[in-house]
C-alpha positions as CSV (number, residue, x, y, z in Angstrom):
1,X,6.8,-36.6,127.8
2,X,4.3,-34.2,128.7
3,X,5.1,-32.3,132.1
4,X,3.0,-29.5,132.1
5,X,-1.0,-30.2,132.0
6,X,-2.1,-26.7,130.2
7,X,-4.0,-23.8,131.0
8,X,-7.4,-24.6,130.6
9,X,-7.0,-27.8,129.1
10,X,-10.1,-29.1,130.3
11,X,-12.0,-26.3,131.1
12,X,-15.7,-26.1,131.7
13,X,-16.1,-30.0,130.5
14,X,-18.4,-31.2,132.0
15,X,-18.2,-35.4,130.8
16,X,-15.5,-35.7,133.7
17,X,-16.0,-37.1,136.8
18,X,-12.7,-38.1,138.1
19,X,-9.8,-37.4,137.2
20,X,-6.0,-39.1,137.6
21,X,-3.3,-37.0,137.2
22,X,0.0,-39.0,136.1
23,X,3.6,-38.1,138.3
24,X,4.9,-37.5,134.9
25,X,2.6,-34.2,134.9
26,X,5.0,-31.5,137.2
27,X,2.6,-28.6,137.1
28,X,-1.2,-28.8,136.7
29,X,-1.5,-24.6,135.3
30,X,-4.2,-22.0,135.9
31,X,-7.7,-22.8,135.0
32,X,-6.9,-26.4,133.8
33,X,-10.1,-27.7,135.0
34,X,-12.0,-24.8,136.3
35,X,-15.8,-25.3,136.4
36,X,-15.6,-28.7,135.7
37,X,-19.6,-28.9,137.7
38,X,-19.3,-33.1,137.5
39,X,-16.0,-33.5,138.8
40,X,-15.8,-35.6,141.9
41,X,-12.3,-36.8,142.9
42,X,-9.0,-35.8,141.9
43,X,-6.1,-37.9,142.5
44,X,-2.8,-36.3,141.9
45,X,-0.3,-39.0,141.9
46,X,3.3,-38.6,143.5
47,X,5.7,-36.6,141.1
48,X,3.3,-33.4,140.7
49,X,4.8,-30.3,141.8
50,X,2.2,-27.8,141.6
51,X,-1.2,-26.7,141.3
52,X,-1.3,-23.2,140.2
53,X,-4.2,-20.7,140.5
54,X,-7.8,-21.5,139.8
55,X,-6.8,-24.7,138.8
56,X,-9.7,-27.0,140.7
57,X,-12.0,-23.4,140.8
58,X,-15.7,-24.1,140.7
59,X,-16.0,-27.8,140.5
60,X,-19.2,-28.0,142.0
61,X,-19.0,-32.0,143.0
62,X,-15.1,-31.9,143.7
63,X,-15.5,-33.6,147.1
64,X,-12.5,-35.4,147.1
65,X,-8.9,-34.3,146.7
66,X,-5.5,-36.9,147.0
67,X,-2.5,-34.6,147.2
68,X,0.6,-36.2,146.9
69,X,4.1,-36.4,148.6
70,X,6.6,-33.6,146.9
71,X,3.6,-31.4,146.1
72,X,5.3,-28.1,146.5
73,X,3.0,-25.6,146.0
74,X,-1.3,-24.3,145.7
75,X,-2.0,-21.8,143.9
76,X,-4.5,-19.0,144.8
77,X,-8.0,-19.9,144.5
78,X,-6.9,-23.3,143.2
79,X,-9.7,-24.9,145.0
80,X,-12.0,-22.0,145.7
81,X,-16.1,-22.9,146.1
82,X,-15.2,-26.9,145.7
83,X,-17.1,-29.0,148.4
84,X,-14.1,-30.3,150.1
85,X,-14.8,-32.8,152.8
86,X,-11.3,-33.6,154.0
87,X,-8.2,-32.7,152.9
88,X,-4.3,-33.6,153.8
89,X,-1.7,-31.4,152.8
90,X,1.5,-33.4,152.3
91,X,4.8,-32.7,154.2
92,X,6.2,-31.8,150.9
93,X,3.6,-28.6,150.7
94,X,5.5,-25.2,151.1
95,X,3.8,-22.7,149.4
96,X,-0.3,-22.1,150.0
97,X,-1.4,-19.3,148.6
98,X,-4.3,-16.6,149.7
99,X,-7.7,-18.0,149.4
100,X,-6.5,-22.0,148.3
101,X,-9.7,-23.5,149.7
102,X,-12.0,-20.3,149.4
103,X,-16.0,-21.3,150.0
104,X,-17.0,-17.9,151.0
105,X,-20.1,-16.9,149.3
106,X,-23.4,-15.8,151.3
107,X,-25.6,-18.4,152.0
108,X,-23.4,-21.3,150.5
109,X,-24.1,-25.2,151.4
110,X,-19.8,-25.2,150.4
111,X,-19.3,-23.3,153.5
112,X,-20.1,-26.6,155.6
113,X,-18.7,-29.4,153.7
114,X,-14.8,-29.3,155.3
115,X,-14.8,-30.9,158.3
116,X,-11.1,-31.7,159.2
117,X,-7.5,-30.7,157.9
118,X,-4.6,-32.1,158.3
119,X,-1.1,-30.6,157.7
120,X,2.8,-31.5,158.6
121,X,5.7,-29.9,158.8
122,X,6.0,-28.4,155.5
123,X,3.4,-26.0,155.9
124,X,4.8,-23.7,159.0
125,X,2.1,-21.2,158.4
126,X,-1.9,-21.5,158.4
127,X,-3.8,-18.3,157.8
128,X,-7.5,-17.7,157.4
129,X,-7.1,-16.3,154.2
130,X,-6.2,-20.0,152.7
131,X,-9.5,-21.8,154.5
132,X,-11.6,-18.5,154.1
133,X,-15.3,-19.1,154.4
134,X,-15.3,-22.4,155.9
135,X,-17.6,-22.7,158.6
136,X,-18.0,-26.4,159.2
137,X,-14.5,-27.0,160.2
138,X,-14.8,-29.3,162.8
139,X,-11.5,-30.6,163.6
140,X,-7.2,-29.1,162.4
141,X,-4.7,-31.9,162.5
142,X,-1.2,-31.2,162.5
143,X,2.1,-33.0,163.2
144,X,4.1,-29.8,163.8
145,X,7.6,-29.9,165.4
146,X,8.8,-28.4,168.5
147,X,11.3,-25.4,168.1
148,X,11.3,-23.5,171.6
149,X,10.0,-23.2,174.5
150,X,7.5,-20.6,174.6
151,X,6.0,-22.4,171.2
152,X,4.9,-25.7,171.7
153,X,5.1,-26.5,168.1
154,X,6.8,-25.3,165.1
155,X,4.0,-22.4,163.4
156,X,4.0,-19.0,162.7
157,X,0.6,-18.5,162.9
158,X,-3.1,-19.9,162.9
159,X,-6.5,-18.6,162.1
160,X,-10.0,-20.1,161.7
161,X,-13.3,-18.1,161.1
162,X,-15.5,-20.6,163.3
163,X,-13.9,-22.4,166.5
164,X,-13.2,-25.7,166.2
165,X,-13.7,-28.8,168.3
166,X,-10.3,-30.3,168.4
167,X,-6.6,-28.9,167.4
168,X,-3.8,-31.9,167.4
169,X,-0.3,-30.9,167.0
170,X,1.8,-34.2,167.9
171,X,1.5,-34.9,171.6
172,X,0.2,-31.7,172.4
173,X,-4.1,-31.2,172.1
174,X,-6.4,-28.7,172.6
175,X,-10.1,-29.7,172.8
176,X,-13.5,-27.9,172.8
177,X,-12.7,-24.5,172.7
């Protein structure tokens, strides 16, 4: 059984539209469907593990990405200048690296296109680095957990390049800052 989904193996094909990527397939590698310009959706189904660097880069259309339960890990630049609308990151997700969900190019219509994350627990840490560019962020989601009392919920660190309307984090809410 196959496990590994190659580098580049579909690279620059531009016949795809969507795209359903089996459980049985652990690791989606580098480039494996970089500038794919008609690709719309991606569904990763439960039993993928990783998505490793540039993986998703520069699929013009991608507006629609279904990450699974025991996703691990995002490369970097794994979904760099993809128009992203919304996106949940699975509990499962402990490793996001630098510029995941990169749209910063001058002038970009990508820049505007995500409008809301939402994260859990697994993912303790949210830098700027991994949403760079996004400027249309409208609303962060996240079901963190307590852990003392000076933090009200259980992350190291948050930043965002535009403010955003809403932040959720369990109970607690912050609102139109």
């Amino acid at each position: 059984t196959l496990s590994v989904l190659g580098e580049k193996a579909f690279a620059e094909c531009d016949a795809l539209t969507a795209v359903t990527i089996p459980g049985s397939i652990r690791t989606v590698s580098a480039y494996a469907f970089y500038h794919c310009d008609r690709l719309k959706s991606v569904a990763l189904e439960k039993g993928v593990r990783s998505v490793k660097e540039y993986a998703f880069q520069n699929c013009a259309s991608l507006g629609s990405v279904s990450l699974p339960e025991g996703l691990e890990e995002i490369g970097a630049n794994a979904f760099t200048f993809c128009p992203l609308t919304e996106l949940t990151l699975p509990d499962s997700l402990t490793s996001m690296k630098t510029e995941a969900f990169n749209s910063n190019r001058p002038n970009d219509v990508i820049q505007k296109t995500l409008k809301k994350v939402t994260w859990t627990v697994g993912m303790p840490v949210v830098k700027k680095s991994q949403f760079r560019g996004f400027k249309g962020l409208e609303e962060v989601v996240g079901a963190l957990r307590m852990i003392a009392p000076e933090l009200p919920f259980d992350i190291n660190y948050i930043e965002l390049d535009e403010p955003v309307q809403n932040l959720y984090f369990g109970e607690f809410s912050i609102e139109a800052f």
